[in-house]
C-alpha positions in Angstrom: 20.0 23.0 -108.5 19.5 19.5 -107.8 22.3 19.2 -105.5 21.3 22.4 -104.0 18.4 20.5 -102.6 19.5 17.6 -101.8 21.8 19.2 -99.4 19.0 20.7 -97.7 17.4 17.9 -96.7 18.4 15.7 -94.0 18.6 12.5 -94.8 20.6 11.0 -92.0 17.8 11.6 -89.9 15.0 9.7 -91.9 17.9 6.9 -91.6 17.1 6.9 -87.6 15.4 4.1 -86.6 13.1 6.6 -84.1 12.2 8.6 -87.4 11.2 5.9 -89.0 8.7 4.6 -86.3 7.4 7.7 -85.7 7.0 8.2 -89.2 5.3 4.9 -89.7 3.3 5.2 -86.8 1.9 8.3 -88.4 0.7 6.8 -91.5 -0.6 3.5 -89.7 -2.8 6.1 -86.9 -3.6 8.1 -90.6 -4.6 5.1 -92.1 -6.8 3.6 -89.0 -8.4 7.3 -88.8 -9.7 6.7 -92.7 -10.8 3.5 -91.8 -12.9 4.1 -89.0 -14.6 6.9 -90.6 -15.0 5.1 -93.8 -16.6 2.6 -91.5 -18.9 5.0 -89.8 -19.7 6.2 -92.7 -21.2 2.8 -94.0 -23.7 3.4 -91.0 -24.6 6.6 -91.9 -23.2 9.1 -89.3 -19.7 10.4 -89.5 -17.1 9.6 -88.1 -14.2 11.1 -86.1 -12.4 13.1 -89.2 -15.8 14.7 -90.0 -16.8 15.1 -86.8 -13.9 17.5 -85.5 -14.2 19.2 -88.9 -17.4 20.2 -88.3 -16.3 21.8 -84.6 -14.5 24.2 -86.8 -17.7 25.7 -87.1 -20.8 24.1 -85.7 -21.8 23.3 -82.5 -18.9 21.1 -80.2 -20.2 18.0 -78.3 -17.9 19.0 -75.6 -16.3 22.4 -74.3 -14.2 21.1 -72.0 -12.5 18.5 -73.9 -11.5 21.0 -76.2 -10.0 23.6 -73.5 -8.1 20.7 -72.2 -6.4 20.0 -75.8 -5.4 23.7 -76.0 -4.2 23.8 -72.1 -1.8 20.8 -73.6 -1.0 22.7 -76.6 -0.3 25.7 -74.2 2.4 23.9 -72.2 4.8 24.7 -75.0 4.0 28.7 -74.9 5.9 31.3 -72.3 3.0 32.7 -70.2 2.7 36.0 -71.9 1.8 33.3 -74.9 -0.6 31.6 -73.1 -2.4 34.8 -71.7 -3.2 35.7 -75.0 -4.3 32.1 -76.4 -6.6 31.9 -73.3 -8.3 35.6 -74.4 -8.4 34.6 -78.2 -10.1 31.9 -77.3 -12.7 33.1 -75.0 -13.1 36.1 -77.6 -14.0 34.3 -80.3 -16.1 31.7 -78.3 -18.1 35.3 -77.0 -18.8 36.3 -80.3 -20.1 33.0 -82.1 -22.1 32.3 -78.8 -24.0 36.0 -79.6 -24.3 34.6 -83.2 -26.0 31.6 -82.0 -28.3 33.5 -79.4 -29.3 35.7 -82.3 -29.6 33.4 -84.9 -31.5 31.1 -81.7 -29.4 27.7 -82.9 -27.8 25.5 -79.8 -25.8 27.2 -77.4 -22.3 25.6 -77.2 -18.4 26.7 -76.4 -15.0 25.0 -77.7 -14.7 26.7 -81.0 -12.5 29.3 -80.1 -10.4 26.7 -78.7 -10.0 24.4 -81.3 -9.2 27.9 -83.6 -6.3 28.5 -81.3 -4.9 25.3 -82.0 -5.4 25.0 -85.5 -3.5 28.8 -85.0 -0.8 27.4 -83.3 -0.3 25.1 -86.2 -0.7 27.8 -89.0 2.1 30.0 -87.0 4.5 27.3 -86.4 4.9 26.4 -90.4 4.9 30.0 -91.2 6.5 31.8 -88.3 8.7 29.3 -86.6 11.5 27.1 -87.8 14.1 24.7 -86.7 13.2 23.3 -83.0 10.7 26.0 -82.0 8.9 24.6 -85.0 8.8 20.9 -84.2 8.4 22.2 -80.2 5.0 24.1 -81.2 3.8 21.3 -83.7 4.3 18.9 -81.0 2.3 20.9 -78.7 -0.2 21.1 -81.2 -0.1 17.3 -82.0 -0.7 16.8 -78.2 -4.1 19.0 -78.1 -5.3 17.3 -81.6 -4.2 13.8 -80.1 -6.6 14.1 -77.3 -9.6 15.5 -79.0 -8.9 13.4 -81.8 -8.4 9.9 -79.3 -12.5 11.3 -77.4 -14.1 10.9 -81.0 -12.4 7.7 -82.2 -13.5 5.9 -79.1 -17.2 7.4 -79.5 -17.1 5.8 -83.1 -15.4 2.7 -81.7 -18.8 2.6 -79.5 -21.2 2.8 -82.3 -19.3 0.1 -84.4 -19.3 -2.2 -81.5 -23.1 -1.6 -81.3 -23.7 -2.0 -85.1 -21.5 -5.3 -85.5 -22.4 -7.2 -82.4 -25.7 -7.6 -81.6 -25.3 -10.5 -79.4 -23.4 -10.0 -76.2 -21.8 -12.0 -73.9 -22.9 -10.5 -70.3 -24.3 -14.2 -69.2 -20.9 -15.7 -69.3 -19.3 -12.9 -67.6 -21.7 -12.2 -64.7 -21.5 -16.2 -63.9 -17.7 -16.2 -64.2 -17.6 -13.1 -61.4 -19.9 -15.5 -58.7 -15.6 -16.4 -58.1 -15.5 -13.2 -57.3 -18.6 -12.7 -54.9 -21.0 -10.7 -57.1 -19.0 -7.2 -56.6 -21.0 -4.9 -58.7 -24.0 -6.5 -57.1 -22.5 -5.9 -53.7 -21.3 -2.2 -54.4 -24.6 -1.3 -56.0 -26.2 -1.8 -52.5 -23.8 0.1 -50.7 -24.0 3.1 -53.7 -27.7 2.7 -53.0 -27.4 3.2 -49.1 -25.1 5.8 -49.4 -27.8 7.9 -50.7 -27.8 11.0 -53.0 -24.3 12.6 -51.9 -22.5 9.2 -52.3 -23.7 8.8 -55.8 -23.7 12.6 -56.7 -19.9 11.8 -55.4 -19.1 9.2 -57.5 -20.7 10.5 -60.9 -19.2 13.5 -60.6 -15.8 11.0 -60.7 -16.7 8.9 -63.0 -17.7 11.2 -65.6 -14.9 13.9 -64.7 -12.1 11.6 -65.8 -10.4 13.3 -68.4 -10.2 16.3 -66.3 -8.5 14.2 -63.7 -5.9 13.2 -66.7 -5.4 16.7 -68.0 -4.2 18.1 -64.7 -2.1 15.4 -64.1 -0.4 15.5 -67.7 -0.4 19.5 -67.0 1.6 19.2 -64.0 4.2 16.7 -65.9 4.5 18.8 -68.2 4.5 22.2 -66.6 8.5 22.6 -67.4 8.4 22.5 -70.8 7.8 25.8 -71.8 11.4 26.8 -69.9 13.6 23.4 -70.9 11.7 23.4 -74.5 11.6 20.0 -74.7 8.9 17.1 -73.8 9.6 14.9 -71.0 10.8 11.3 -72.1 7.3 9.5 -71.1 4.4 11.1 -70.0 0.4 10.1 -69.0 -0.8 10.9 -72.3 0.6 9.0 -74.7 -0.3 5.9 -72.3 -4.0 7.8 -72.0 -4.3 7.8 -75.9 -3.0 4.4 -76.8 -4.9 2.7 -74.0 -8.3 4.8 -75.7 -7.2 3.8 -79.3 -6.7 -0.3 -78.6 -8.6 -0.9 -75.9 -12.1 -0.7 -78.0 -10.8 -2.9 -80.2 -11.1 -6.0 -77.4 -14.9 -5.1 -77.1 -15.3 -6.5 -80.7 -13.8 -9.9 -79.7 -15.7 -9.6 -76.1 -18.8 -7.5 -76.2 -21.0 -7.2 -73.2 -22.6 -4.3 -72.1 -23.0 -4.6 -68.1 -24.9 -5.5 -65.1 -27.3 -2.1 -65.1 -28.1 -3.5 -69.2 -28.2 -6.9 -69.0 -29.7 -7.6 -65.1 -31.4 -3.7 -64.6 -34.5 -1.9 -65.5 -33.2 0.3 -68.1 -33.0 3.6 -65.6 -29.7 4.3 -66.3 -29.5 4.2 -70.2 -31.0 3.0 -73.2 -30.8 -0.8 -72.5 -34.1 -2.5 -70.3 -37.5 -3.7 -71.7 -37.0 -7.3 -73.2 -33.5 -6.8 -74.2 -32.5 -7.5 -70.3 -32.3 -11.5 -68.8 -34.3 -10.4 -65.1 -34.6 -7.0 -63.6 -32.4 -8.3 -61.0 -29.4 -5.6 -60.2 -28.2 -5.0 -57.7 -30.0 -6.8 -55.1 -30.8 -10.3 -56.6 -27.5 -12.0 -58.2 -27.9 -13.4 -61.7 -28.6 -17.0 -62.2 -25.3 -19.4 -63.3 -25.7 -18.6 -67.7 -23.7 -19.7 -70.0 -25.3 -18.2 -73.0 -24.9 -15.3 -76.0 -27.6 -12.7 -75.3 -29.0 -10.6 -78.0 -29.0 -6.6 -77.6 -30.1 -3.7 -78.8 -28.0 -1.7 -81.5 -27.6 1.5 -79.6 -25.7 0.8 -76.6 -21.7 0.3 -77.0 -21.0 -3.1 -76.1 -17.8 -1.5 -74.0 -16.9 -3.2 -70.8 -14.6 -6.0 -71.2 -12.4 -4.6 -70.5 -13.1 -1.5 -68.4 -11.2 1.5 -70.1 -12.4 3.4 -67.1 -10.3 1.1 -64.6 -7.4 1.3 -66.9 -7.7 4.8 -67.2 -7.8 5.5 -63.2 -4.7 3.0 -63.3 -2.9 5.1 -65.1 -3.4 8.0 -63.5 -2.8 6.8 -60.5 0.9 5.6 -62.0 1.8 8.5 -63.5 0.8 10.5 -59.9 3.4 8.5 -57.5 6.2 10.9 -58.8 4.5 13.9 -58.2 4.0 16.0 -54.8 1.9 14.7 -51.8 -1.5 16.3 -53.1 -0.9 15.1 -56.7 -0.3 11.7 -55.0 -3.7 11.8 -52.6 -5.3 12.9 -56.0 -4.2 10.2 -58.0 -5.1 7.7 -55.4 -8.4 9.0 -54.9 -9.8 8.9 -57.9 -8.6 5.4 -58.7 -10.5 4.0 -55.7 -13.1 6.5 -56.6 -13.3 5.3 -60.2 -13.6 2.0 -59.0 -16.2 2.3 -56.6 -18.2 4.0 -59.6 -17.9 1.4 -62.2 -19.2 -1.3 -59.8 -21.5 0.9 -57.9 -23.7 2.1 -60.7 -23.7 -1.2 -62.4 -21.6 -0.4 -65.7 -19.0 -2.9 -65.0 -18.8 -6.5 -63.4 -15.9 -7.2 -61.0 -13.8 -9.3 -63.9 -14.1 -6.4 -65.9 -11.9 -4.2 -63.8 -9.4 -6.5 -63.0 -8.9 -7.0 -67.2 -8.8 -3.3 -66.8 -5.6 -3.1 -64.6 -3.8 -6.1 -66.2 -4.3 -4.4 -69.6 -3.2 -0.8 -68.1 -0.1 -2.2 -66.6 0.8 -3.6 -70.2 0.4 -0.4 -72.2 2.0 1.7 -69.5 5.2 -1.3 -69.6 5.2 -0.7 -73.9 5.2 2.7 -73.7 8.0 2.6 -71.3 9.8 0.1 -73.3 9.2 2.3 -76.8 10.9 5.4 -74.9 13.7 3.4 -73.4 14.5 0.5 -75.6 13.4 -3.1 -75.8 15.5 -5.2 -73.6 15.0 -8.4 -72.3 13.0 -7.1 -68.9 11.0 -5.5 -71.2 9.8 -8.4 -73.0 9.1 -10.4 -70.7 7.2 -7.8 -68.6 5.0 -7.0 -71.5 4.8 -10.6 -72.9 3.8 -11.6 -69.7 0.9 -9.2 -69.3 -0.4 -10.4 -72.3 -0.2 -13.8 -71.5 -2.4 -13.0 -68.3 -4.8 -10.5 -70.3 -5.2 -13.4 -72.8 -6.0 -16.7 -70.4 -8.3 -13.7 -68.8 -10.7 -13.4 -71.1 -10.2 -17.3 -72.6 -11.8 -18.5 -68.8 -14.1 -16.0 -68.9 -15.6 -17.4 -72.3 -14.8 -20.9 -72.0 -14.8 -21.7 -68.0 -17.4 -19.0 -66.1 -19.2 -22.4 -65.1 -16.4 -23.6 -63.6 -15.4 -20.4 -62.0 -18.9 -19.9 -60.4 -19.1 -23.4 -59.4 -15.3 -23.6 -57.2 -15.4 -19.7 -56.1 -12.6 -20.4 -53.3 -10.0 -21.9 -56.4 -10.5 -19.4 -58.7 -11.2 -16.3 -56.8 -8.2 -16.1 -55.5 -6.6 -17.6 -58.5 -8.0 -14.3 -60.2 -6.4 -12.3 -57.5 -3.4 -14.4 -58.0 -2.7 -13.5 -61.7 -3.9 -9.5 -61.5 -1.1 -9.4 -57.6 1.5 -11.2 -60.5 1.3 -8.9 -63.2 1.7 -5.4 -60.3 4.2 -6.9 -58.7 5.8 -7.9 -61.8 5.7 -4.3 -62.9 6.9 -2.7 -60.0 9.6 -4.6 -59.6 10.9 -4.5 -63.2 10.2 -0.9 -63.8 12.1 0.1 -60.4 15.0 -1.5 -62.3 14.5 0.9 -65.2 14.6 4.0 -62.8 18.0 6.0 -63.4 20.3 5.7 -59.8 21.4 8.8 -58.5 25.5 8.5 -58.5 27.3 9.1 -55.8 29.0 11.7 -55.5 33.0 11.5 -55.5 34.7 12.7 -52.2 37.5 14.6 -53.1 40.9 12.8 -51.8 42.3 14.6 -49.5 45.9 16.7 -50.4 48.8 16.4 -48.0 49.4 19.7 -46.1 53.0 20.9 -46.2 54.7 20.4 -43.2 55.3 23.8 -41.4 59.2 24.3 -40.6 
């Protein structure tokens, strides 16, 4: 019986050194999921395991975030497939929105979306096997990945808040005079652009994961027919940039020029928490000093995720067609003009933001296609450049402010390094088309 089993199992495969990472990666993202709502926990407010179980039932924080995990769940269905997801969903959602009219609790959608995925799950261990199986779980893993990536960042934000309660917005804001004051400068032209420029850009900034969802849709919009994933796609770079990237804001917290140097309009920062009410059309004094804060607002701009986000999208758009490509580029420069222009980010964040982009897109590249040498270096040396980054900006802003011609372009120097860097190694990793072979030419017979 024993041997019966055994042979049943494949154990060659768990020998691969793919399974084993991917297996090991599961455990460690398991593991880091416990922790963080362990963590959360300790605060008193849940965390993000107990906060997408209770979407099960109650009411979702966001709709759209979880249509967008079952429109990536639905790239692995045939269309008659998807028809019917889209109707189950909408169908349920229907119903428990009439349950919470009646019953007069807070109107909300999602729920019907999150039951077809957990569906999809439920049908592909009891109905599926082989590779339609792993296809369909994969699918399912992508929908749960996203949702799942949204609420561990929101309880990233209220640890950072929690465990650092003082910031270090002085040293940042006197390290960017290098860079001429850019969030102070694009908050006046935000301002004079009146309410259609801003109207513009919040609809951007805050529209961001739509802006990823379409993209990953279209790069994945042939795998219901080839029934496989592509090799590398935005979403895995999208995920891991959401999962590490709060982790620098507990080694750097600052909370931004609209926090630290504005009235308090735009959030839950102001009062006596902030140094001067002086954004965006005074620039901040030359500080070199740790700022208490309140312990509400995420202390979740160095660096900005938003700019790294945008970057990435704006990669994974060059191979798609000309209106995917004016997309992508749009809402990168869109992106950017937001984060400066409403005061959530200083110009040092964002160029942190691209250099640490540009290294998670190069690791994910190189975990896809194998670690060789041009790998290493290109991600070793975005590191390096993230790293002496945020090291001037905590040890040298003095400096920086004080001899704005050396290191302003210095700064520009190191972020042109690290793109040109990329582009020019990942070209190399870009298959080339052969050539195709010219038949020789046979000799005719000679006619008599």
């Amino acid at each position: 019986m024993l041997s019966r089993i055994t042979r049943r199992i494949d154990f060659a495969a768990w020998r691969k050194p793919r399974a084993i990472l991917w297996a090991t990666a599961g455990v460690l993202t398991l593991g880091f999921l416990i922790g963080l709502e362990i963590t959360a926990r300790h605060y008193g407010l849940p965390g993000p395991i107990a906060n997408q179980a209770q979407e099960v039932i109650f009411a979702p924080k966001s709709g759209p975030l979880l249509y967008a995990g079952m429109a990536l769940t639905m790239v692995v269905l045939t269309w008659r497939q998807r028809f019917i997801a889209i109707g189950v969903a909408l169908g349920i959602d229907a119903v428990i929105l009439l349950l919470r009219w009646a019953l007069d609790a807070k109107l909300a959608f999602g729920n019907g979306a999150l039951w077809v995925i957990l569906g999809c799950a439920v049908i592909a261990i009891t109905r599926r096997t082989g590779r339609e199986r792993a296809l369909l779980l994969k699918g399912v893993g992508l929908g749960l990945l996203l949702v799942a990536g949204h609420k561990t960042g929101d309880t990233w934000l209220l640890i950072t808040s929690k465990t650092r309660p003082m910031v270090l917005d002085q040293y940042v804001a006197t390290a960017d005079h290098a860079l001429g004051n850019p969030s102070w400068v694009a908050g006046q032209i935000v301002e004079a652009s009146g309410p259609f420029g801003s109207h513009l850009l919040h609809v951007v900034y805050s529209q961001l994961p739509l802006a990823a969802a379409l993209v990953a849709l279209y790069q994945l919009r042939k795998v219901a027919v080839e029934r496989r994933f592509p090799e590398h796609h935005l979403v895995r770079t999208f995920l891991v940039i959401g999962l590490l990237g709060p982790a620098i804001y507990m080694i750097f917290p600052v909370v931004g020029p609209v926090f630290a140097y504005g009235d308090g309009a735009f959030g839950t920062g102001g009062g006596h928490w902030v140094v001067a009410e002086l954004w965006p059309n005074t620039p901040p004094p030359l500080s070199t000093h740790a700022m208490p804060y309140d312990e509400i607002t995420p202390r979740n701009c160095m660096p900005s995720l938003h700019t790294a986000w945008a970057t990435t999208i704006f990669i994974h758009s060059r191979k798609g067609s000309r209106g995917v490509r004016y997309a992508g580029t749009f809402w990168l420069v869109a992106t950017l003009s937001a984060t400066l222009g409403f005061g959530y980010h200083y110009g040092a964040d964002l160029i942190a933001g691209v250099v640490f982009a540009l290294t998670i897109e190069a690791a994910m590249r190189a975990f896809n296609r194998g670690w060789d040498r041009s790998a290493i270096q290109l991600v070793a040396y975005g590191t390096v450049v993230f790293s002496v980054l945020l090291v001037s900006y905590r040890y040298l802003p003095m400096e920086m402010a004080k001899h704005p011609w050396v290191f302003g372009p210095l700064l520009l120097l190191a972020l042109s390094s690290v793109v040109y860097n990329y582009v020019r190694t990942t070209k190399t990793w870009e298959p080339q088309a052969a050539t195709a072979r010219q038949p020789e030419l046979q000799p005719q017979p000679e006619m008599a």
